[in-house]
C-alpha positions as CSV (number, residue, x, y, z in Angstrom):
1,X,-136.5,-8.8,15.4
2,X,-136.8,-12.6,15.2
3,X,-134.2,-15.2,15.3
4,X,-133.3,-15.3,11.6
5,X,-133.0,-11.6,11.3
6,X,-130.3,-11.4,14.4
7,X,-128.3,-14.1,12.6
8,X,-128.3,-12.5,9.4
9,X,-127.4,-9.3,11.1
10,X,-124.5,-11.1,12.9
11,X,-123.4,-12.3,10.2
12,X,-123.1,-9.4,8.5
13,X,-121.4,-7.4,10.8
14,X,-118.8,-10.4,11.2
15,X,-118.4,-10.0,7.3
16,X,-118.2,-6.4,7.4
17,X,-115.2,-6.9,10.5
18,X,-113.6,-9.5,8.2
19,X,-113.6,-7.0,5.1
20,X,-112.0,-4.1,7.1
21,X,-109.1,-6.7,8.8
22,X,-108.1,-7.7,5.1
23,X,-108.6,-4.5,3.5
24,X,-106.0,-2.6,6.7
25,X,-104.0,-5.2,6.2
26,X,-103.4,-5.2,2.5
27,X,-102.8,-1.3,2.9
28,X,-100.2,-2.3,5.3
29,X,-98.4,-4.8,3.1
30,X,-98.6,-2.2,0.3
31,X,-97.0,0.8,2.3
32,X,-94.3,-2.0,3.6
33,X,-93.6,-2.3,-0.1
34,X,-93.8,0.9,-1.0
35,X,-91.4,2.0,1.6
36,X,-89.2,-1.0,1.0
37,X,-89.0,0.3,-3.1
38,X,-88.6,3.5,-2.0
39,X,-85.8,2.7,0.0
40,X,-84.6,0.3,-2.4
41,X,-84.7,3.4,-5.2
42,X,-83.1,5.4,-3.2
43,X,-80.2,3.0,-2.3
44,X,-80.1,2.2,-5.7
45,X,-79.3,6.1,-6.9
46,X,-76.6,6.1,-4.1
47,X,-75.0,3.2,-5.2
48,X,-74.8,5.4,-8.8
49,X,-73.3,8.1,-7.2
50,X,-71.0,6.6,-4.7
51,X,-67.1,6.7,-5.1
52,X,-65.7,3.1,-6.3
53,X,-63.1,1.7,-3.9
54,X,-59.6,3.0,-4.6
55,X,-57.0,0.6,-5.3
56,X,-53.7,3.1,-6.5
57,X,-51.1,0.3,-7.8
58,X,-47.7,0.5,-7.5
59,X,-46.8,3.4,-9.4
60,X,-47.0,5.8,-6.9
61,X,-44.3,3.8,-4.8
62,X,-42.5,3.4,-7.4
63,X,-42.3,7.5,-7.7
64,X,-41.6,7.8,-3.9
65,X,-38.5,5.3,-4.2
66,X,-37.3,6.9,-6.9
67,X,-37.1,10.2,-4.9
68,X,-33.6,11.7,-3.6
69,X,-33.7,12.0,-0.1
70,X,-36.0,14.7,1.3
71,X,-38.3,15.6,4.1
72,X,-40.9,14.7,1.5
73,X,-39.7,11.7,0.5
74,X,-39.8,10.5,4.3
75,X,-43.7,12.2,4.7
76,X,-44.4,9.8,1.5
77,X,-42.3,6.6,2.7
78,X,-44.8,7.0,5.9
79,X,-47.6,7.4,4.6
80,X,-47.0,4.6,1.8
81,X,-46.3,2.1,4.4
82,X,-49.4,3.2,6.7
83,X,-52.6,0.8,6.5
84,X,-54.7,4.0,5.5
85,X,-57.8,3.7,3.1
86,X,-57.3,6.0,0.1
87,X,-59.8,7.8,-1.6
88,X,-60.9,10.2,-4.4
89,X,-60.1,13.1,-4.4
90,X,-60.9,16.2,-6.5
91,X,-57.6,17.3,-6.4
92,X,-56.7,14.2,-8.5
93,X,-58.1,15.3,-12.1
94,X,-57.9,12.0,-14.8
95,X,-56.7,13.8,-18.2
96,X,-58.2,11.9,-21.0
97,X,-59.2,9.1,-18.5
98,X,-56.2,7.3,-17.5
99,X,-54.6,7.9,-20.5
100,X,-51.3,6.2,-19.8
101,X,-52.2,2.9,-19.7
102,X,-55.4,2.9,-21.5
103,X,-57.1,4.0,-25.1
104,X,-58.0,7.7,-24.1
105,X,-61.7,8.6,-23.9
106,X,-63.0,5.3,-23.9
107,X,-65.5,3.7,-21.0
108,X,-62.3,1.7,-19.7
109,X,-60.3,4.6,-19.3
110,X,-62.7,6.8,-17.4
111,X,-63.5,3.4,-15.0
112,X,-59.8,3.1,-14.8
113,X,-59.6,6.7,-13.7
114,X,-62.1,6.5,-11.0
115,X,-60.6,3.3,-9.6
116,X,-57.1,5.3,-9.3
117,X,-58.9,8.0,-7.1
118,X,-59.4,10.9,-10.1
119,X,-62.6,13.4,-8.2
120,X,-62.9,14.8,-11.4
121,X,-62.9,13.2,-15.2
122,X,-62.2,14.5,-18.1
123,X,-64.2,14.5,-21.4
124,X,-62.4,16.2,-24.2
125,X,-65.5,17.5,-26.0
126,X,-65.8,17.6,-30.4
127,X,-68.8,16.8,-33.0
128,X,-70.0,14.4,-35.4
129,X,-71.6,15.4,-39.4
130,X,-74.6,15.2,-37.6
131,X,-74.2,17.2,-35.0
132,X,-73.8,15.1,-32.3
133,X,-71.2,15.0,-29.1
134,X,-68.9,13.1,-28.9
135,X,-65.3,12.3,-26.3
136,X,-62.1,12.9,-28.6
137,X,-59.1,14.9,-27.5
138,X,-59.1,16.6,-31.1
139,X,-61.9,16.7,-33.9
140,X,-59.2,15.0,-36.3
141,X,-57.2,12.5,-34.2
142,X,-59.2,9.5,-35.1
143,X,-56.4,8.3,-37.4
144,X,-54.3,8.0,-34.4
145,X,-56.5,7.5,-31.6
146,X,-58.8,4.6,-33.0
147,X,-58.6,2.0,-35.9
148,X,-60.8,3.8,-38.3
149,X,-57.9,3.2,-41.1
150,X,-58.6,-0.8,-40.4
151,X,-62.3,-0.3,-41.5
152,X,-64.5,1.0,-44.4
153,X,-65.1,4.6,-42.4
154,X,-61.5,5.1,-44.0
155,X,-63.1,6.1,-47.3
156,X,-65.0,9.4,-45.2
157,X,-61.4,10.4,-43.9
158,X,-60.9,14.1,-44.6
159,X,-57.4,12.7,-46.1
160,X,-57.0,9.2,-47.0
161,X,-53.7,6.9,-45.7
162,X,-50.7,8.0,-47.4
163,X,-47.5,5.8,-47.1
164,X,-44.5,6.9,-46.4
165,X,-42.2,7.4,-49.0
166,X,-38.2,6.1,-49.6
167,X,-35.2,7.3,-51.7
168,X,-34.8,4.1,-54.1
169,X,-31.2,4.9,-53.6
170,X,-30.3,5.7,-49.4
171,X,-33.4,4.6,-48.4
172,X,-34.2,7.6,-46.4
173,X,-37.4,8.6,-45.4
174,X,-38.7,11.3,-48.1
175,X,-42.1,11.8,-47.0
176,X,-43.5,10.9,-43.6
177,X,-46.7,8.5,-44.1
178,X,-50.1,10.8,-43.3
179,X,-53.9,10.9,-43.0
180,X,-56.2,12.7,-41.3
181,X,-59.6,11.4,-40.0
182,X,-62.3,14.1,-38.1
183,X,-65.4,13.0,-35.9
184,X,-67.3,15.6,-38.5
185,X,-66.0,13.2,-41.5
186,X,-68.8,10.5,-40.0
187,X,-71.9,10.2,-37.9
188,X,-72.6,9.6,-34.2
189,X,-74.3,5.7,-35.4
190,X,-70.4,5.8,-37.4
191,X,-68.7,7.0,-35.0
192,X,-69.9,4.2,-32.5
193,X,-68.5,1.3,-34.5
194,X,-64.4,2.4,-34.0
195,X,-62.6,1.0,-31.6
196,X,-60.6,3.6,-29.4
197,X,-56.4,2.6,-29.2
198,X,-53.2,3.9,-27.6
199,X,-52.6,7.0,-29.0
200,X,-49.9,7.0,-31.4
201,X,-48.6,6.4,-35.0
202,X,-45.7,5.2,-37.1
203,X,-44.6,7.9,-39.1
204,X,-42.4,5.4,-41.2
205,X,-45.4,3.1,-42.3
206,X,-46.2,1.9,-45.5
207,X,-49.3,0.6,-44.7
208,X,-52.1,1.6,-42.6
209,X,-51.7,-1.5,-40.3
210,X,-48.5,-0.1,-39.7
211,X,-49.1,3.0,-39.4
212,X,-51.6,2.3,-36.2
213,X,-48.7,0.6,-34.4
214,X,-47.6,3.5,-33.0
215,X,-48.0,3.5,-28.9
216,X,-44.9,5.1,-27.3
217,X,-42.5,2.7,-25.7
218,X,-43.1,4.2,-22.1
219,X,-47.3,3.4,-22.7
220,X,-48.8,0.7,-23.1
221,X,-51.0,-2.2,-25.5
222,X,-51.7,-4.2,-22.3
223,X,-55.3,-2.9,-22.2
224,X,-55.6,-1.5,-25.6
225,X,-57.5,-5.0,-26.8
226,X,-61.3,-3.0,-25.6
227,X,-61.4,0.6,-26.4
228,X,-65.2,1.8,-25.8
229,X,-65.7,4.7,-27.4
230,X,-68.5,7.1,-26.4
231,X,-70.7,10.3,-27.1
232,X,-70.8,13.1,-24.7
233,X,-74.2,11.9,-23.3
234,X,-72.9,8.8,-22.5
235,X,-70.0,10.1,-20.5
236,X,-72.3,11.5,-18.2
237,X,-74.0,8.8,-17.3
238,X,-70.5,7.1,-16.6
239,X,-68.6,9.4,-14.8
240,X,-72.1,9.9,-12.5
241,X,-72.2,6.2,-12.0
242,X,-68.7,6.5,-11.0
243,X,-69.2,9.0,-8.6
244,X,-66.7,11.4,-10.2
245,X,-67.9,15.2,-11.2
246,X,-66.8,16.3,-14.6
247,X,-64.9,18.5,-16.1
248,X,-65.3,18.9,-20.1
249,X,-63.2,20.3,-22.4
250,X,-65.0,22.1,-25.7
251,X,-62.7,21.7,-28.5
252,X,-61.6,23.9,-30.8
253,X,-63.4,23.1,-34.2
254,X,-61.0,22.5,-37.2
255,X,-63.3,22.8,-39.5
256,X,-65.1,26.1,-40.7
257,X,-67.6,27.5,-38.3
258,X,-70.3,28.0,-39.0
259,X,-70.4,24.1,-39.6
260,X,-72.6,23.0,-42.7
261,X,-73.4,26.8,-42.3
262,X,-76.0,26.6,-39.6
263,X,-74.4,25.1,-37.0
264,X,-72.5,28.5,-34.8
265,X,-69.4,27.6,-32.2
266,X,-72.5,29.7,-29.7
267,X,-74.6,26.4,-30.6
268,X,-71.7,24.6,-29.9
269,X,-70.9,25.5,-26.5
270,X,-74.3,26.2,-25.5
271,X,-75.3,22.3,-26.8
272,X,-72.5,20.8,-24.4
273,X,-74.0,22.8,-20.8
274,X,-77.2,21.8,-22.5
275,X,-76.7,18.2,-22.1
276,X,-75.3,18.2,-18.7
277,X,-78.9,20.3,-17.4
278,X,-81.1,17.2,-19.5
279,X,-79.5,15.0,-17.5
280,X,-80.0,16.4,-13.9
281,X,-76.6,17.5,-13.2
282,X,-75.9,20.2,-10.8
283,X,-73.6,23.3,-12.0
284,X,-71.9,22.6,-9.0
285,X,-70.5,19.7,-10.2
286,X,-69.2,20.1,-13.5
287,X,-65.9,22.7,-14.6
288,X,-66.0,23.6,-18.1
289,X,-63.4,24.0,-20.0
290,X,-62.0,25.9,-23.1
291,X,-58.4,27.6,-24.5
292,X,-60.9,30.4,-26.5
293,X,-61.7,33.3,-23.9
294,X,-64.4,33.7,-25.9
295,X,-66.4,30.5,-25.0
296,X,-65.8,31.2,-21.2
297,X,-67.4,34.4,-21.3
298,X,-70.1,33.2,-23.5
299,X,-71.2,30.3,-20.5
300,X,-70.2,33.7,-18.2
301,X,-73.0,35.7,-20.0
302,X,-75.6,32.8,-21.0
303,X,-75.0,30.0,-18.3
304,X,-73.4,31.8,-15.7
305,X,-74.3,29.0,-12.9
306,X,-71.8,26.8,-15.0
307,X,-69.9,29.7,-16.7
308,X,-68.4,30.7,-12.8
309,X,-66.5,27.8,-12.3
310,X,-65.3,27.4,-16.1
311,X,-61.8,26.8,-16.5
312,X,-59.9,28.9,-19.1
313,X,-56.8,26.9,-20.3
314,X,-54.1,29.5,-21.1
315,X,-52.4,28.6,-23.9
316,X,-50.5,31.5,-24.8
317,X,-47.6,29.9,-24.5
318,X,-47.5,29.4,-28.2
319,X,-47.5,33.5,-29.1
320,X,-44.2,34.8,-29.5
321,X,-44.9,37.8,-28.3
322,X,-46.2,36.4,-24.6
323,X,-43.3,36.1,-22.0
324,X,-45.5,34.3,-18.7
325,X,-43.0,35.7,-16.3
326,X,-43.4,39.3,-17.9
327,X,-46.9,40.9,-16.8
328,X,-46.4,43.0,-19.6
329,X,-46.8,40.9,-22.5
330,X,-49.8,39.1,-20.5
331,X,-53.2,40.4,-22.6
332,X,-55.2,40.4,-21.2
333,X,-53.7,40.4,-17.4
334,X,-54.7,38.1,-14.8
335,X,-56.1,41.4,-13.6
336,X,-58.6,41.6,-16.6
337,X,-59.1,38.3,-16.7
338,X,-60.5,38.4,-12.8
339,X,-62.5,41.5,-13.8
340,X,-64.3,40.1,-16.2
341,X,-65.7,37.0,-14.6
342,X,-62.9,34.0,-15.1
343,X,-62.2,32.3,-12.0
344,X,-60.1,29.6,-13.0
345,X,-56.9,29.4,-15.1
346,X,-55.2,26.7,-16.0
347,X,-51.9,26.8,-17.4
348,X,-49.2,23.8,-18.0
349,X,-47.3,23.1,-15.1
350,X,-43.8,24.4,-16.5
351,X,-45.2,27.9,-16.6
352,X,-46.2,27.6,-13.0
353,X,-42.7,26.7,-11.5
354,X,-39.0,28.3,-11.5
355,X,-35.7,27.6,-10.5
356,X,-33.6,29.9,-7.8
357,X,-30.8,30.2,-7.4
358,X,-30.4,27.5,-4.6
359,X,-32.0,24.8,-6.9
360,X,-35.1,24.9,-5.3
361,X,-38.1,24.7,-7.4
362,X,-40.5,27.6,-6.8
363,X,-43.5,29.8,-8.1
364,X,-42.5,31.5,-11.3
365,X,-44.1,34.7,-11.8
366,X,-47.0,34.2,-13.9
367,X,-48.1,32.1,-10.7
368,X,-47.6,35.0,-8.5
369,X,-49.2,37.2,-10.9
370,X,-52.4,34.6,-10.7
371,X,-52.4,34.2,-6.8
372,X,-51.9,38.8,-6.2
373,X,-55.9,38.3,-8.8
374,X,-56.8,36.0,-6.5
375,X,-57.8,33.0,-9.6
376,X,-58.0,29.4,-8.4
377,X,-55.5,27.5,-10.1
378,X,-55.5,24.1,-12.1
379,X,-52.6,22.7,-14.3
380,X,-51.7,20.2,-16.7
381,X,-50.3,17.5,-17.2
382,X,-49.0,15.3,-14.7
383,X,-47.5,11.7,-15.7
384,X,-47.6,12.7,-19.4
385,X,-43.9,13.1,-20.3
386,X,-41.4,9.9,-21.0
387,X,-39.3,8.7,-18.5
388,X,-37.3,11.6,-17.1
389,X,-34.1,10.9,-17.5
390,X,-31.6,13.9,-17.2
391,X,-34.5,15.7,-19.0
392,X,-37.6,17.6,-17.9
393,X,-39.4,16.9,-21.1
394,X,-41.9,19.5,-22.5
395,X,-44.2,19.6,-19.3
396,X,-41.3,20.1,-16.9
397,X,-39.1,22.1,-19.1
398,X,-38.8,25.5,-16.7
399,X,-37.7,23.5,-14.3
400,X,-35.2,20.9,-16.4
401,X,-32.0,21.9,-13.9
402,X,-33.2,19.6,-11.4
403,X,-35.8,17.5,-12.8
404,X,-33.4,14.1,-13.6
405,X,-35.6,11.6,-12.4
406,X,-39.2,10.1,-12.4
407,X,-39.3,10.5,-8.7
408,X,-38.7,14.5,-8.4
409,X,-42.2,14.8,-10.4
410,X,-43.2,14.7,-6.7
411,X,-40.9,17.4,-5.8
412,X,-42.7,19.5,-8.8
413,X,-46.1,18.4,-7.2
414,X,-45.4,19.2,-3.4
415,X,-44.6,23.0,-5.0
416,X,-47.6,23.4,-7.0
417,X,-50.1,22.1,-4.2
418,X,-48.3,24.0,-1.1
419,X,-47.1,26.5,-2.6
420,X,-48.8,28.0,-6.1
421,X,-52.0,26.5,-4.5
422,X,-53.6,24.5,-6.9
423,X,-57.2,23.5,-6.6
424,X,-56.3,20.4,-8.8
425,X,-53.8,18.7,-11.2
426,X,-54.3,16.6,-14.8
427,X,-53.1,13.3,-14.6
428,X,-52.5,10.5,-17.0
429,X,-52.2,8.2,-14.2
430,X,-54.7,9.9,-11.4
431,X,-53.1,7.1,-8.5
432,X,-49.8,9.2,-8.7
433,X,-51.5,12.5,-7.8
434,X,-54.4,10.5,-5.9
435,X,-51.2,9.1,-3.6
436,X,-49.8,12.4,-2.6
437,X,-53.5,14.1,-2.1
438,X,-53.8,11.5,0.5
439,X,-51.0,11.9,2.0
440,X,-51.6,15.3,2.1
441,X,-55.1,15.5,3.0
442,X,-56.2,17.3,-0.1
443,X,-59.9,16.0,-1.3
């Protein structure tokens, strides 16, 4: 080999040594970045998922200083006054969102729920003309719920604004004013456009302006000015950004079912668990809910991984014929209802509690009969009555003898959790249950 072939050869093994440096090294810089994407993906998804920082307010002190005195109260008082971080808690279940303060079912109310400490949110589930999901306590509330009557979607109302009517003579009220407005009156694309508001309106309106001004004096308007209302879909995407699981409630249709006659109440249900699976989310984490039996054991039968954690809300209250402290008006029995696959009830809190004779609040019957069938318990709805003045209201009427204050809902609480057992409570201010499951250790 002469001189000029050695150099050449050099210098192409040099070349070769050169190419193989850069080429490791540029695999190197792109597994760095790889890694360093994954990781940032991966934080990214956590941050979606991770519990927002808890700041409770001063409601809940408010509750404990209203208190008589009680070993409780002073458990409370400590705890209040500790320098403990709070946090969400599943036992702490926002109703509505945090309805008390803010348009139910809207985006701020669900946020405002999570920052309060609720686990669990709720979306009250109903449907648009076209078929679509949507977050509305009732199918036909939007007359009362949002300012529909302020825009053109008025004309699709189910019943148009009607004033209220006077005697010329004694001015007294003849005929209350009325309307009636249904998600299934407009479209999803519709439905999007309203604005959600305090619920509420004035019977004595003779004008639909006036007859949206309507929030209870114990709510209210402060945060009423955004109300961002939102389809099923996009609830799950919120409440999983939140880092709250979910627990939605499938509306009893008031119109006829079949709707436009294809559209079954099985579609129905089966449509709502549909959407939770399309958008990743584990069975484990979502509590279905219903008052029709017959919707629990359809998800028992069809989506048993969601059906055995549904939560059937008993509302038998309203029969006549059903006495909750007498087993034998209960049909079926808590026995039956065990047997055939319901593992959750979820009755209002008054049917849950009793009086003795002492004045002590304890378990009324029906919550005996639940415990002896060994369901888990859930119950509605704390921090939705009016200030309870020498009255129970409707949510604390079984125990109205010594409910005479604001501050002995915590009394009412401390039974439910210690001694019924609940596995969670509906709030329309989740900090006042979020408080006490801290307190309590209860997450």
């Amino acid at each position: 080999m002469n001189r000029l072939q050695r150099q050449i050869t050099l210098a192409s093994i040099l070349m070769s040594l050169i190419l193989t440096h850069a080429v490791n090294a540029a695999s190197s810089s792109n597994q760095q970045e790889m890694s360093h994407a994954q990781h940032n993906a991966t934080a990214a998804h956590r941050a979606k998922s991770r519990p927002l920082p808890i700041s409770l307010g001063p409601r809940p002190y408010f509750l404990v200083q209203d208190m008589d005195p009680s070993p409780l109260k002073t458990k409370l008082e400590h705890c209040a006054n500790s320098r403990r971080t709070f946090r969400s808690s599943d036992f702490s279940i926002g109703h509505r969102g945090a309805a008390l303060q803010f348009p139910e079912h809207t985006k701020e109310s669900y946020i405002a729920a999570a920052r309060t400490g609720a686990g669990i949110i709720e979306c009250d589930v109903t449907f648009t003309n076209d078929k679509e999901l949507v977050c509305r306590h009732s199918q036909c509330d939007l007359h009362y719920t949002t300012n529909i009557l302020e825009t053109p979607l008025a004309n699709k109302c189910s019943q148009p604004f009607s004033p209220a009517e006077y005697d010329p003579e004694t001015g007294a009220l003849i005929k209350a004013a009325s309307a009636q407005c249904c998600t299934s009156d407009i479209s999803l694309a519709e439905f999007k456009t309203l604005k959600g508001k305090m619920e509420g309106s004035n019977a004595r309106a003779t004008n639909a302006r006036d007859y949206l001004q309507g929030t209870p004096t114990w709510r209210t308007d402060a945060y009423a000015s955004r109300g961002t209302l939102l389809s099923h879909k996009e609830s799950i995407q919120l409440i999983r950004q939140l880092g709250a699981k979910f627990t939605p409630e499938l509306k009893t249709p008031e119109v006829n079912m079949p709707f436009q006659g294809t559209y079954t109440q099985a579609n129905y249900a089966q449509q709502m668990i549909d959407e939770y699976r399309a958008a990743g989310i584990s069975p484990r984490q979502v509590f279905p809910q219903s008052f029709s039996l017959a919707d629990i054991k359809y998800w028992l039968t069809h989506e048993p991984a969601f059906g055995k954690q549904a939560v059937y809300l008993d509302g038998r209250y309203d029969d006549p014929s059903f006495d909750h402290n007498n087993e034998l008006t209960h049909n079926p029995s808590m026995a039956a209802l065990k047997a055939s696959g319901v593992n959750i009830i979820a009755p209002p809190m008054w049917m849950l509690l009793s009086v003795d004779d002492n004045a002590n609040i304890v378990p009324s019957q029906y919550a005996k009969l639940a415990q002896n069938a060994k369901l888990d318990i859930i119950t509605w709805t704390f921090e939705r009555s009016a200030p309870l003045n020498n009255d129970g209201a409707w949510y604390h009427q079984s125990t109205d003898a010594v409910i005479d204050k604001d501050g002995d809902k915590y009394e009412s609480l401390h039974v439910l959790a210690t001694q019924v057992g609940v596995k969670g409570v509906f709030s329309d201010w989740p900090a006042s249950v979020s408080f006490y499951a801290n307190c309590m250790n209860k997450y």
